[in-house]
C-alpha positions, -999 to 999 in steps of 0.1 A, spaced: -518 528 -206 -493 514 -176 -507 510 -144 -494 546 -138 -517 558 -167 -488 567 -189 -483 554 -223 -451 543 -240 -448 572 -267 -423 587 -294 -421 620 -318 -419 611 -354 -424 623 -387 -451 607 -410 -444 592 -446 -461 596 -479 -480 566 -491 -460 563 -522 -427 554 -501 -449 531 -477 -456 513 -509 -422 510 -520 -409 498 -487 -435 471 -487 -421 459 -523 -384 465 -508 -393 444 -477 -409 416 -498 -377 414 -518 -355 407 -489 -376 388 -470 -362 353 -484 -326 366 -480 -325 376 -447 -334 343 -425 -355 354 -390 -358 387 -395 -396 404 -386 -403 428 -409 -424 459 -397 -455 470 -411 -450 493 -441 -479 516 -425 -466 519 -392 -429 530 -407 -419 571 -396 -389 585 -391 -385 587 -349 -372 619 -343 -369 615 -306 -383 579 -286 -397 591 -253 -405 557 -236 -431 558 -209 -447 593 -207 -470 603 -176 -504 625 -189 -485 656 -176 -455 649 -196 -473 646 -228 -494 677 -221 -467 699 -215 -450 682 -249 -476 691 -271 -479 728 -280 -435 723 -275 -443 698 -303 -469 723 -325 -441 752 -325 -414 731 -336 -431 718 -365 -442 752 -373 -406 766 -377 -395 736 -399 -412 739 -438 -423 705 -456 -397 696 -474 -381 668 -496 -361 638 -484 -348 610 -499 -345 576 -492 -315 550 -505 -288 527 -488 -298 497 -466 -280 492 -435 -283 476 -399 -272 482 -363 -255 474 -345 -228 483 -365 -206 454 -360 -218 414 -346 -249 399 -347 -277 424 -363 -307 429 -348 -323 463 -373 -323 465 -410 -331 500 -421 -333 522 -446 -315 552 -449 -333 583 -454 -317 617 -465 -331 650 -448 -330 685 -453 -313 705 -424 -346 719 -414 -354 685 -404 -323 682 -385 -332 716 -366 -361 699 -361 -352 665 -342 -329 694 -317 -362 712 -312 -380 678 -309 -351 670 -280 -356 701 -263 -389 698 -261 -390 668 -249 -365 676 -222 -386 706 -212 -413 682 -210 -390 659 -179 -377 638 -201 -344 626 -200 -317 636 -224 -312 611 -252 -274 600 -256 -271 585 -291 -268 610 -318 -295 614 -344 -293 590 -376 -322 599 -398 -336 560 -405 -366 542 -413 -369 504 -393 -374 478 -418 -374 451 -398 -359 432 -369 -343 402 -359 -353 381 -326 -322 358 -326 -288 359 -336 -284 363 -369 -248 364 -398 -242 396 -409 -266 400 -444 -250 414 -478 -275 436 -484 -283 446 -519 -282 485 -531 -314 504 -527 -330 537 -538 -369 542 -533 -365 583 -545 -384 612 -530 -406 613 -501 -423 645 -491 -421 653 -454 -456 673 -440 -464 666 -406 -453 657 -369 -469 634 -348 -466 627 -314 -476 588 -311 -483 566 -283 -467 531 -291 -489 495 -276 -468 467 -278 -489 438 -292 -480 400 -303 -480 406 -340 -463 440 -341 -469 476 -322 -499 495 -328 -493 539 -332 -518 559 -326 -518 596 -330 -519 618 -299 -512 649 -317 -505 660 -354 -485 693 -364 -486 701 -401 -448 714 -411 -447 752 -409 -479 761 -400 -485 776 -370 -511 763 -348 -545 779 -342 -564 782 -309 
């Protein structure tokens, strides 16, 4: 927690331990090709649907049951996950992802996932949804890397989380500060 007592925090959707698995053999392989890039750990990869930043108690309280309707309106569903890419776009890269495929109930879903964190006090977020999972990340300057095709298949997409995000020497540490199964609703 800041000094405040919020805590930095972000809305993502969980992955299936088969595709954590293959990322981790994916990110091995390119490790020796791409020169100073930090690759993230496999178990803390999700697909960030919205990236909140620092969120007061009250903020996240009012987020939550926004949080456990939204996943209730959006059914598990299939997604997959091919293409390797990195932004920015153009110079110096500084993320390598990996593309991910969704469903346009998952699409729905990030606009709920904004509204709710708008409804919540947060402020509106201005770059447009790409559906991607962070690889890894480069520190310094880097050349541009030719990356090589890849397709890890089929990922099953179940649950929401709302995580809160520590910052720590060797990599961030998520912890879940709520979990919404996809469509179900929530009980009392």
């Amino acid at each position: 927690m800041s000094a405040a007592g919020g805590v930095r925090a972000f809305v993502a959707i969980e992955l299936d331990a088969r595709l954590r698995e293959a990322m981790g053999e994916l990110q091995a392989l390119l490790r020796p090709r791409l020169g100073g890039i930090r690759m993230v750990r496999p178990e803390g990869i999700h697909l960030t649907l919205r990236f909140l930043g620092e969120a007061s108690p009250a903020q996240i309280e009012a987020l939550l049951p926004r949080l456990a309707v939204a996943a209730a309106a959006c059914p598990p569903c299939e997604a997959r996950a091919a293409g390797l890419g990195t932004f920015p776009e153009r110079g110096s890269p500084r993320v390598l992802w990996l593309g991910l495929d969704v469903p346009s109930p998952v699409v729905d879903l990030q606009a709920a996932s904004e509204r709710a964190a708008r409804a919540a006090g947060f402020e509106r977020e201005e770059r447009p949804f790409q559906a991607h999972l962070t690889l890894g990340r480069w520190r310094e300057r880097a050349p541009r890397p030719e990356l090589p095709p890849a397709e890890l298949g089929s990922t099953r997409l179940e649950a929401l989380a709302l995580f809160r995000s520590d910052l720590r020497p060797d990599g961030a540490v998520y912890t879940a500060l709520g979990r919404f199964p996809l469509g179900r609703p929530a009980v009392d």
